[in-house]
C-alpha positions in Angstrom: 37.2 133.7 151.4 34.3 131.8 150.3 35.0 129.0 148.0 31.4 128.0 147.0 28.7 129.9 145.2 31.4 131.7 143.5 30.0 133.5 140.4 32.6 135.0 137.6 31.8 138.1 136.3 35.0 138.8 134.0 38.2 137.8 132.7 41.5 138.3 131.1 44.5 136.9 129.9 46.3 137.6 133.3 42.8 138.0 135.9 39.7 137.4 137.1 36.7 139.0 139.1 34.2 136.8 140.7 31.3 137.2 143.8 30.4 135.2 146.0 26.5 134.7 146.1 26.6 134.1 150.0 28.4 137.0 151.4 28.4 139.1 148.4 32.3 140.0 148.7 34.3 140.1 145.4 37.6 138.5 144.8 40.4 139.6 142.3 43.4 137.5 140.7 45.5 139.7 138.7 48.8 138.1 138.2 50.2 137.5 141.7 47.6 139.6 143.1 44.4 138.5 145.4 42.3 141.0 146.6 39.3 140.1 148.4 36.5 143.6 148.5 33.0 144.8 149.7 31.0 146.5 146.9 32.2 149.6 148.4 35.6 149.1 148.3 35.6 147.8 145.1 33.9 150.9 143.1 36.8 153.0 145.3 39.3 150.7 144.0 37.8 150.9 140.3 37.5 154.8 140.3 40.6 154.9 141.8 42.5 153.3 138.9 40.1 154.5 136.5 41.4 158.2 137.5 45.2 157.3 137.7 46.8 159.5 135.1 49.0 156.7 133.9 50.5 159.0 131.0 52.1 161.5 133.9 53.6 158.0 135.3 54.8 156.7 132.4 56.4 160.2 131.1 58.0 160.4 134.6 59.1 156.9 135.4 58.9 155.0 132.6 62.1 155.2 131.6 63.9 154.4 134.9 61.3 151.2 135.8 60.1 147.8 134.6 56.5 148.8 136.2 56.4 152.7 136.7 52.2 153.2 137.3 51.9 152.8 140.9 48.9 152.1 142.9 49.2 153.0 146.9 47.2 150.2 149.8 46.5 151.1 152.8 49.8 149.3 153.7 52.4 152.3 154.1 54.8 149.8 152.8 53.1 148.2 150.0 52.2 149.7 146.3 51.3 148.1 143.3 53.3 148.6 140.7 52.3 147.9 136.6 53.5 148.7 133.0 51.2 149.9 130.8 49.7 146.9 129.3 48.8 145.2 132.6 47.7 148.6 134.4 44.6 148.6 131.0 44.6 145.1 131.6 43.6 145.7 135.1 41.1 148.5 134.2 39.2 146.2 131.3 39.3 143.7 134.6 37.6 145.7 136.5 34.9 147.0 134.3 33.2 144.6 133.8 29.8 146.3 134.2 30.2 148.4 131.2 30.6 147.0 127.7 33.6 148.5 126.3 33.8 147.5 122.5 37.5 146.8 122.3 39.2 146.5 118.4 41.9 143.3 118.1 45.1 144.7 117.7 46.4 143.9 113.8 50.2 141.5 113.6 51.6 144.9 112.9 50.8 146.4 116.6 51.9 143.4 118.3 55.4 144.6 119.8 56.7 141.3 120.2 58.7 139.4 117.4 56.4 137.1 115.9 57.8 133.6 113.8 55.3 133.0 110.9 56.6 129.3 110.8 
């Protein structure tokens, strides 16, 4: 991992996507997640969760898991799991090329109680 020349090209609450100038690799933070990817390897990684039919996930999991939208590595033992709000985050994370125009959520949507004090 290269820890100079580091350039950040997008983040959110809960990640980060930056290259490194030198070697031209990309590293991810998302959460407890580090991912360290050639271009390549990224634009799978991005079209793979861009394709991920999160609805069938949720329909068929949700109910039974915290996290239900699962994301295979080419570790046989290893999948990344997320709930919906983190598995968008992670897509907004990750395309960062495109500018997405993205509306603020009113109080109202906001699922969690909220103290007005």
């Amino acid at each position: 991992m290269c820890k100079k020349n580091m350039k950040f090209l997008n983040r959110t609450p809960n990640g980060l996507i930056r290259q490194c100038s030198s070697c031209k690799n990309y590293n991810i933070e998302f959460n407890n997640i580090f991912l360290e990817l050639t271009k390549r390897e990224l634009n799978n990684f991005k079209n793979y969760v861009n394709g991920t039919d999160f609805e069938f996930w949720e329909n068929e999991y949700g109910m039974f898991n915290k996290r239900s939208i699962p994301i295979p590595t080419a570790q046989h033992n290893l999948i990344l799991v997320f709930n919906i709000e983190e598995f968008n985050e992670l897509k907004r994370l990750l395309n960062f090329e495109e500018k997405i125009d993205y509306k603020p959520l009113s109080h109202k949507e906001i699922k969690d109680n909220i103290c007005f004090n």
